[in-house]
C-alpha positions as a Python dict, from the first residue, in 0.01 Angstrom:
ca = {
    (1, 'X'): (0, 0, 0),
    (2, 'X'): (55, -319, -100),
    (3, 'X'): (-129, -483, -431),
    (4, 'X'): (86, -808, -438),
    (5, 'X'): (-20, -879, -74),
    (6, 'X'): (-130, -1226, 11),
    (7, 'X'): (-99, -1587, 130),
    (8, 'X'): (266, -1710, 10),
    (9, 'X'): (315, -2083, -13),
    (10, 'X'): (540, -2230, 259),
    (11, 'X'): (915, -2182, 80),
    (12, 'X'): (847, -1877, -114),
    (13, 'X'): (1003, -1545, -32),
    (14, 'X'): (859, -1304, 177),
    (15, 'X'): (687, -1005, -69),
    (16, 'X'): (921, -710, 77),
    (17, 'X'): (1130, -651, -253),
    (18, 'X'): (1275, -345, -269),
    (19, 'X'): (1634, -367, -327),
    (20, 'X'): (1873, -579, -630),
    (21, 'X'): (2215, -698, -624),
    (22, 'X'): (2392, -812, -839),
    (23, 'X'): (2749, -934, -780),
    (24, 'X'): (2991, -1078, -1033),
    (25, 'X'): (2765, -1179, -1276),
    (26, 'X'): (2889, -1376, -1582),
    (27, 'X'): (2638, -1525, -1874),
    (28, 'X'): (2800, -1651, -2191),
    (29, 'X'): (2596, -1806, -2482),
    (30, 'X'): (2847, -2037, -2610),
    (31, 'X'): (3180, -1909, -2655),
    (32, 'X'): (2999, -1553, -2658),
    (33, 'X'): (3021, -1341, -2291),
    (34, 'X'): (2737, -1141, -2262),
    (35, 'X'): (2802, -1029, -1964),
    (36, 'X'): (3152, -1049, -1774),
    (37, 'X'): (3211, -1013, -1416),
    (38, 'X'): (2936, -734, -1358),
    (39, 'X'): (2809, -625, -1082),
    (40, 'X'): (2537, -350, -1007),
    (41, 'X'): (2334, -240, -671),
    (42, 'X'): (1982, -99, -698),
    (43, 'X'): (1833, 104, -427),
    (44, 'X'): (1514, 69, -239),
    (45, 'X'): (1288, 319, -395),
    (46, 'X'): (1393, 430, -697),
    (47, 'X'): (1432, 434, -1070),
    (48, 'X'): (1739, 285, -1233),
    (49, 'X'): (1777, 331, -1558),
    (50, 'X'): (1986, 101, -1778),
    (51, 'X'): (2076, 221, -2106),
    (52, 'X'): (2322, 94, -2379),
    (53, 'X'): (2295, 19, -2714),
    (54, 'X'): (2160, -280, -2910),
    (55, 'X'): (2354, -640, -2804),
    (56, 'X'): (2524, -437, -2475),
    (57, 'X'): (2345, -714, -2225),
    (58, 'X'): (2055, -467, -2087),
    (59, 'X'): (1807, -760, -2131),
    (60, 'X'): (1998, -1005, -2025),
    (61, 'X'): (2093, -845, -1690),
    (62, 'X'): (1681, -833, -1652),
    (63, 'X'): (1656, -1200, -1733),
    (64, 'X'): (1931, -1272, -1478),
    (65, 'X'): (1734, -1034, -1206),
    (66, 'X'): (1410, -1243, -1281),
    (67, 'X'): (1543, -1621, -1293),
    (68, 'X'): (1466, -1651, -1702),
    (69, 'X'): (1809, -1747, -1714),
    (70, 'X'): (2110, -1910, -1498),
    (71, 'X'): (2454, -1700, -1460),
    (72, 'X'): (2764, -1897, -1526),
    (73, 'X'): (2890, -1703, -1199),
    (74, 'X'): (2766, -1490, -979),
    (75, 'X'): (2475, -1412, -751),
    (76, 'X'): (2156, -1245, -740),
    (77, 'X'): (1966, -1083, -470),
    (78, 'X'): (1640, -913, -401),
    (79, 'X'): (1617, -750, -86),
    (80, 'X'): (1854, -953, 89),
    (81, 'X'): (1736, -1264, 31),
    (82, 'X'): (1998, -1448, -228),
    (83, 'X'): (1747, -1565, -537),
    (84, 'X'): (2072, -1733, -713),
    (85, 'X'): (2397, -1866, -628),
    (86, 'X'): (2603, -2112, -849),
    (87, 'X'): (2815, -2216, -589),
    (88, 'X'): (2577, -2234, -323),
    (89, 'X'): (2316, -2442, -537),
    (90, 'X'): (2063, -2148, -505),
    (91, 'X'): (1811, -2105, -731),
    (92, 'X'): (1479, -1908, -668),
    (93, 'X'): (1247, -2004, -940),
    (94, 'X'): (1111, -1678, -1136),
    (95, 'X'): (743, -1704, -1025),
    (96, 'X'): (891, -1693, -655),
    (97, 'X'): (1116, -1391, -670),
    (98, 'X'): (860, -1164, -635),
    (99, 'X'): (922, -929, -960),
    (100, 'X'): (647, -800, -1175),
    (101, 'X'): (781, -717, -1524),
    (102, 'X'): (677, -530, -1828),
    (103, 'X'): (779, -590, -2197),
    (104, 'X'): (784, -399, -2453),
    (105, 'X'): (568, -612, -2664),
    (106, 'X'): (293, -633, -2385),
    (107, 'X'): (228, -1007, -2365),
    (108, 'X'): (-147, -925, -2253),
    (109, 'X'): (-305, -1258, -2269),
    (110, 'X'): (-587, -1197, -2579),
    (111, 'X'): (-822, -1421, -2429),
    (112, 'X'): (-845, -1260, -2135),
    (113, 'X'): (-1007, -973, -2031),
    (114, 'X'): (-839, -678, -1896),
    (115, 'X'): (-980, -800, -1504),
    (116, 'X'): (-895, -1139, -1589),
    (117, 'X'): (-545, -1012, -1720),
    (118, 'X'): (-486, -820, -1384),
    (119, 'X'): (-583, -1066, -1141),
    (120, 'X'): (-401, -1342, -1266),
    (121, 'X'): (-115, -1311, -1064),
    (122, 'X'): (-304, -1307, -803),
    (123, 'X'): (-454, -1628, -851),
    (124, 'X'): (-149, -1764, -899),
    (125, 'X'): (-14, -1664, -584),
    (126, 'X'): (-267, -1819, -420),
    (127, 'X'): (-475, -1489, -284),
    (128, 'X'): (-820, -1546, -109),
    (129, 'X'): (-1060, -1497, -401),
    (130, 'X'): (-1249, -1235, -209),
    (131, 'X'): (-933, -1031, -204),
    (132, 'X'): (-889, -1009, -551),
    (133, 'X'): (-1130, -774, -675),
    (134, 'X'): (-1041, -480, -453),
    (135, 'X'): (-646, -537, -544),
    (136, 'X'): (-687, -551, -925),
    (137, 'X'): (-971, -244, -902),
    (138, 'X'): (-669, -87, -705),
    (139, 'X'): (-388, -165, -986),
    (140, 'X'): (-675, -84, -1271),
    (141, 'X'): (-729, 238, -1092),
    (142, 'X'): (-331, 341, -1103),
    (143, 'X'): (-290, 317, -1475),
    (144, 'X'): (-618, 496, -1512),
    (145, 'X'): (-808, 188, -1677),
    (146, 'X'): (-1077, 145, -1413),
    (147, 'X'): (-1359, 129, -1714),
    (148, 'X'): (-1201, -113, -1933),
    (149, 'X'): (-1201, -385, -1705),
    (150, 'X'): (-1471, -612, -1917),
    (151, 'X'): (-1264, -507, -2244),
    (152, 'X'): (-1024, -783, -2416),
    (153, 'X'): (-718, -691, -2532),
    (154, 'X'): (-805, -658, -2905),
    (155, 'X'): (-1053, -378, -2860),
    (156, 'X'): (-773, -152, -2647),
    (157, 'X'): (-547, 58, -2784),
    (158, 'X'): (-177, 10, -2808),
    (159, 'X'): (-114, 216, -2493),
    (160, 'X'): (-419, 71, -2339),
    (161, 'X'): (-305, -286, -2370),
    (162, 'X'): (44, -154, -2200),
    (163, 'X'): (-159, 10, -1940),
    (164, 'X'): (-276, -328, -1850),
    (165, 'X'): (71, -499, -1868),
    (166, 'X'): (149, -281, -1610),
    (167, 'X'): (-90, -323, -1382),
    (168, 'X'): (-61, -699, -1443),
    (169, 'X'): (302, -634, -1306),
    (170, 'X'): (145, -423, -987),
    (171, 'X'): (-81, -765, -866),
    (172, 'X'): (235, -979, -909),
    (173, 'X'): (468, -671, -756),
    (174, 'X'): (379, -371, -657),
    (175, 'X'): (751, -346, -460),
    (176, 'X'): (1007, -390, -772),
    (177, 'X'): (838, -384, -1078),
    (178, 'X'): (1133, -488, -1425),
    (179, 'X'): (1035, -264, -1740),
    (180, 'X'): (1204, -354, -2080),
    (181, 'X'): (1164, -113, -2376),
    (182, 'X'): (802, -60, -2202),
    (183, 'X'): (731, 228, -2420),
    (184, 'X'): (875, 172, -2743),
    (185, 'X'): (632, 51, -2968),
    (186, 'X'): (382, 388, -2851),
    (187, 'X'): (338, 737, -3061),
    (188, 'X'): (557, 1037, -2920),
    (189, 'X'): (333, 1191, -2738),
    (190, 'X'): (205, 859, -2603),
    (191, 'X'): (532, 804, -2465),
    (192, 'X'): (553, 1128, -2308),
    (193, 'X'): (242, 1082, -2104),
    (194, 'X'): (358, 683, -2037),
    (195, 'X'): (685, 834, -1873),
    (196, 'X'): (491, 1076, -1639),
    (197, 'X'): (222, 816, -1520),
    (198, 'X'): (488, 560, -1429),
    (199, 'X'): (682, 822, -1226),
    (200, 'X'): (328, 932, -1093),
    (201, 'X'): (233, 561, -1001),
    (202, 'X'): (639, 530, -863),
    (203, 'X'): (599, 807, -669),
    (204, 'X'): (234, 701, -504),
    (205, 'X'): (372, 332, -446),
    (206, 'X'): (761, 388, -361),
    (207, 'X'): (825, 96, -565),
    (208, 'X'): (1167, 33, -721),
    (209, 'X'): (1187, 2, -1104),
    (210, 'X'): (1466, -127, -1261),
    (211, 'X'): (1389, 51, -1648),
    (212, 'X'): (1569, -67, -1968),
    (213, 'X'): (1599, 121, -2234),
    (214, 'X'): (1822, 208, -2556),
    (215, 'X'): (1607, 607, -2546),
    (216, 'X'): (1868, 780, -2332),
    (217, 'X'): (1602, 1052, -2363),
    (218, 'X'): (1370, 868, -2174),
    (219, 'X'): (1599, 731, -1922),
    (220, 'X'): (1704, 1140, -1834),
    (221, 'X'): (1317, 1200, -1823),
    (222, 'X'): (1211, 895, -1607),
    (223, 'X'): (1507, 751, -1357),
    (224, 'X'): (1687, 878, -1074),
    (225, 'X'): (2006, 702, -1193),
    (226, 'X'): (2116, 584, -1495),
    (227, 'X'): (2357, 297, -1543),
    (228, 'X'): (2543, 315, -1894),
    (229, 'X'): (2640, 7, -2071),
    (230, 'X'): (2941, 1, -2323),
    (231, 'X'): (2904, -269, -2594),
    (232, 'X'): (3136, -527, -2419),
    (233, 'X'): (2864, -545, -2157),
    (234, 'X'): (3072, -351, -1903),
    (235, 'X'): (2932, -60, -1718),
    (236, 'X'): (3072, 288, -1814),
    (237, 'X'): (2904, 496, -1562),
    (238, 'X'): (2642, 506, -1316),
    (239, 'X'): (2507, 869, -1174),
    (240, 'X'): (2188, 1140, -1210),
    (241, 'X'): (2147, 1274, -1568),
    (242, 'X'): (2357, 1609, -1470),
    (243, 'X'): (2597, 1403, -1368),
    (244, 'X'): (2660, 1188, -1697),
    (245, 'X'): (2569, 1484, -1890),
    (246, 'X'): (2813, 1713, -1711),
    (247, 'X'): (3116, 1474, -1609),
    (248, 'X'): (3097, 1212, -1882),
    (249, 'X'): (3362, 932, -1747),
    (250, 'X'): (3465, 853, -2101),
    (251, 'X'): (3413, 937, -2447),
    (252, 'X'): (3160, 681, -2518),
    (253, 'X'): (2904, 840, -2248),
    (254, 'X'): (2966, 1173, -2447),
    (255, 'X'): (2882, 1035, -2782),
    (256, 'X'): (2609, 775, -2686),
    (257, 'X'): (2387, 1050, -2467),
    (258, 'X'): (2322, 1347, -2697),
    (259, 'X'): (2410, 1453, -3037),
    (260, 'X'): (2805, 1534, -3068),
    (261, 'X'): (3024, 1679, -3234),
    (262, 'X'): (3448, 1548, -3219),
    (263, 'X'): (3705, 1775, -3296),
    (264, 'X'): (4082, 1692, -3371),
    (265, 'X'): (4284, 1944, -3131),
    (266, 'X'): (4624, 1965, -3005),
    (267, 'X'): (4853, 2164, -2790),
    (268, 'X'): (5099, 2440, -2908),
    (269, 'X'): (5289, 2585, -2678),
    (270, 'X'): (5018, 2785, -2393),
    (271, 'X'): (4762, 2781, -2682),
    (272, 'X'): (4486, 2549, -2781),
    (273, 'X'): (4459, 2446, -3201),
    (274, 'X'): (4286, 2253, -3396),
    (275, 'X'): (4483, 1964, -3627),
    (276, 'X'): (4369, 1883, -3941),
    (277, 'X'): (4615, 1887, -4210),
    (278, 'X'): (4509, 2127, -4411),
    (279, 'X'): (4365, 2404, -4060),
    (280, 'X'): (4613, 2441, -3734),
    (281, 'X'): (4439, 2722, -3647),
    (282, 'X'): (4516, 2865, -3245),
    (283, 'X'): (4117, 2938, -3053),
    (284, 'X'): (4199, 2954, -2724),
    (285, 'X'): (4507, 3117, -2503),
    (286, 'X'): (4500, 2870, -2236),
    (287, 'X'): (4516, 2454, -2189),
    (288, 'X'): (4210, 2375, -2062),
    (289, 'X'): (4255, 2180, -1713),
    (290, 'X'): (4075, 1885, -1846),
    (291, 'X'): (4305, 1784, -2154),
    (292, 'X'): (4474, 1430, -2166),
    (293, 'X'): (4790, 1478, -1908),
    (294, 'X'): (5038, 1260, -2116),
    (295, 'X'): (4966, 1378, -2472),
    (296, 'X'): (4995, 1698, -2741),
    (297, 'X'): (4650, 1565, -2860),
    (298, 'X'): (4343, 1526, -2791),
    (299, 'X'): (3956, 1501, -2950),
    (300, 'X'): (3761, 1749, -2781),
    (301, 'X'): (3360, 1659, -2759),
    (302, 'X'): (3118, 1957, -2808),
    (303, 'X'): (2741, 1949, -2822),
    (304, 'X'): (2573, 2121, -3125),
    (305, 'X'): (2410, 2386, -2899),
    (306, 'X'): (2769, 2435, -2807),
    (307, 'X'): (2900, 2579, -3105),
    (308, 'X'): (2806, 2936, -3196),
    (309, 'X'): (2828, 3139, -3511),
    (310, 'X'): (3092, 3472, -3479),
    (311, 'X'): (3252, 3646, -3747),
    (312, 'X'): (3529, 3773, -3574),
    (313, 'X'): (3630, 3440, -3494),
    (314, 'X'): (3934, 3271, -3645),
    (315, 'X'): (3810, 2896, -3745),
    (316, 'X'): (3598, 2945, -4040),
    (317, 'X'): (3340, 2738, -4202),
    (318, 'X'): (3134, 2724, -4470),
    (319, 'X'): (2738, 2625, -4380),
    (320, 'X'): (2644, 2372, -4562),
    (321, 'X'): (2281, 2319, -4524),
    (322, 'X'): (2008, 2530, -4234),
    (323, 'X'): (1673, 2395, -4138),
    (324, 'X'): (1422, 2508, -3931),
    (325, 'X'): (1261, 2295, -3682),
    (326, 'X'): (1015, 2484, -3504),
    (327, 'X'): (1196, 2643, -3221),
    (328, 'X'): (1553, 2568, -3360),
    (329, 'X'): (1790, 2600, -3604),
    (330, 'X'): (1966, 2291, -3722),
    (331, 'X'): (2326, 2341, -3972),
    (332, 'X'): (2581, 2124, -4122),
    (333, 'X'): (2909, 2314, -4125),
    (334, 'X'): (3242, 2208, -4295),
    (335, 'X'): (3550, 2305, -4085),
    (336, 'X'): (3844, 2189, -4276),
    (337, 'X'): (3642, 1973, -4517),
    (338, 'X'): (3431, 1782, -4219),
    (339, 'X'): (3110, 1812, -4154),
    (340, 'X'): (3004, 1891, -3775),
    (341, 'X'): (2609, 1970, -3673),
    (342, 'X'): (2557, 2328, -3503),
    (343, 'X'): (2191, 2434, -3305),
    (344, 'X'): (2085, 2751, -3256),
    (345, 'X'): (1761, 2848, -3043),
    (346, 'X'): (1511, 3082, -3230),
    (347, 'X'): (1528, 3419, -3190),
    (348, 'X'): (1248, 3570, -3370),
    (349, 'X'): (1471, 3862, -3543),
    (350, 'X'): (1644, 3910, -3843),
    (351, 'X'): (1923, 3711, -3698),
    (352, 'X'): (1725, 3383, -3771),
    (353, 'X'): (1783, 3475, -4139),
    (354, 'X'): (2150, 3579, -4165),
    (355, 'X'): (2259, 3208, -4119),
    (356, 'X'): (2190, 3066, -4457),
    (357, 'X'): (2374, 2787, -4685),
    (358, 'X'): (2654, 2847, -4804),
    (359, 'X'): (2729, 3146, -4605),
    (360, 'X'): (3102, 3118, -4470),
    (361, 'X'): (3161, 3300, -4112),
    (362, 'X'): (3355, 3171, -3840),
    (363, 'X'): (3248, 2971, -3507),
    (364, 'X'): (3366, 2964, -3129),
    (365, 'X'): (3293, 2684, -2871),
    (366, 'X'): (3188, 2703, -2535),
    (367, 'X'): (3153, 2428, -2293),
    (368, 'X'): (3374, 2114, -2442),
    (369, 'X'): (3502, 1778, -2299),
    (370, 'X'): (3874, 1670, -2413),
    (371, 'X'): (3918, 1298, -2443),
    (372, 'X'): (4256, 1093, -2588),
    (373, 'X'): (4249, 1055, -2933),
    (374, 'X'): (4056, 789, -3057),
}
């Protein structure tokens, strides 16, 4: 299936895009690098997430994937055909690189209606016009917006009018389609049933989606990698959600996917303590095989789910505040006058009720990642 099919001008690229690479990319604004040296391979296929927080370069690596911008270094290619190369005097222009991209703020043409909307890609490509109608009734039909077609954009919903970005994207690319923040400005369960139709609509198509994001949540939801970006604009890891999840490469992974928790620890002797200065209180008998190699101290990362309430345990805290949100528990716990979030699933006895504020028990840890100090 292909909706983007059609008559290419002489010197445009063929419409096979399935595959990105990018190789030693460098953008600076100014005396500003956005993004230094990076490099990043997408395969043919499937969903790549890239996540990072605000300023990290996320939409600037999509801007230097589409042509919106020029790389000081570097090159770009889309299914090995080289789109832009500095030293080569390459330069693809965007509307020939094949890429069909969706932003978060829609940029549905309000004049238009949604048919008009669809097939203008088309028409810009230069596809017969009696090809047209069966390729946008095709995209419509994808994002389930079929009916609409006669509709402008101001009497659609929100979702609607992203429906239609998207299948705007499908007529220009239905091979590697670019989505930035596509879902952010939708409801929660909107975006919930936006993450399952694109994967749906992936899935039917085998097209490759490169998907930006700062919703890590999504990203574990939706792609079938997930590239992290550190603030300097440098990738921290790349790998399926178990595997970031599981085998964080560095602290900032742990902390930026999840809610967590860092504790001050340190070695004494065979056993395992915490250090603050007022609690050096021994938890475990054993270094676990994971601790920094070259130091006595360490931070060790825990999840809230992670930590779980037991009296007999010897690092006490006082619970500070206990909410209930529906089908967990959520606490606030001082250990050593710090506060530290704990989660406990519902269990629909009287041990929901025993964990109240101000109650002061003790807690032990079970899975936990041991980083150097920070």
């Amino acid at each position: 299936m292909n909706i983007a099919s059609g008559n290419a001008d002489a010197g445009k690229v063929e419409r096979t895009v399935n595959k990105i690479e990018l190789k030693n990319i460098t953008v600076r604004y100014g005396k500003h690098t956005v993004l230094n040296n990076f490099s990043l391979n997408v395969e043919s296929g499937q969903i790549l997430g890239i996540v990072g927080p605000s300023g990290c370069g996320k939409t600037t690596v999509v801007r230097a994937i589409c042509g919106f911008l020029d790389p000081q270094e570097g090159t770009v290619s889309i299914s090995g055909n080289t789109m832009f190369d500095r030293s080569k005097r390459i330069n693809v222009p965007p509307e020939n690189r094949n890429v069909g991209v969706v932003f978060q703020d829609y940029a549905v043409w309000p004049h238009l209606t949604v048919y008009e909307n669809t097939a203008y890609p088309l028409r810009k490509h230069g596809v017969p016009k009696d090809k047209i109608p069966a390729q946008v009734e095709e995209a419509l039909k994808l994002v389930n917006m079929s009916s609409y077609s006669k509709y402008l954009p101001s009497q659609l919903s929100g979702g609607q009018q992203q429906r239609v970005a998207i299948a705007r994207a499908l007529t220009s690319s239905s091979e590697l389609l670019i989505m930035d923040e596509p879902i952010t400005n939708l409801d929660a369960k909107l975006r919930e049933q936006m993450l399952l139709e694109i994967r749906m609509m992936q899935e039917k198509l085998g097209t490759t989606i490169v998907y930006i994001t700062h919703d890590q949540e999504a990203a574990m939801q939706l792609c079938d990698r997930i590239v992290i970006m550190q603030p300097d604009g440098s990738i921290a890891q790349i790998g399926t959600d178990e595997e970031i999840i599981s085998k964080p490469a560095n602290r900032f992974v742990f902390s930026f996917v999840g809610v967590s928790n860092f504790l001050p620890v340190k070695k004494s002797g065979d056993k395992l303590c915490l250090d603050y200065p007022n609690d050096q209180t021994c938890f475990s008998q054993k270094i676990p095989a994971d601790f920094p190699k070259n130091s006595d101290k360490a931070d060790m990362g825990i999840r809230p789910m992670d930590i779980v309430f037991d009296e007999s345990s010897p690092v006490r805290v006082k619970i500070n505040s206990a909410t209930f949100f529906g089908n967990i528990y959520n606490y606030f716990i001082d250990l050593a006058g710090q506060e530290y979030r704990v989660q406990r699933i519902t269990s629909g006895n009287e041990e929901d009720e025993k964990y109240v504020e101000g109650l002061e028990t003790g807690i032990r840890f079970l899975s936990c990642k041991y980083f150097e100090r920070g």
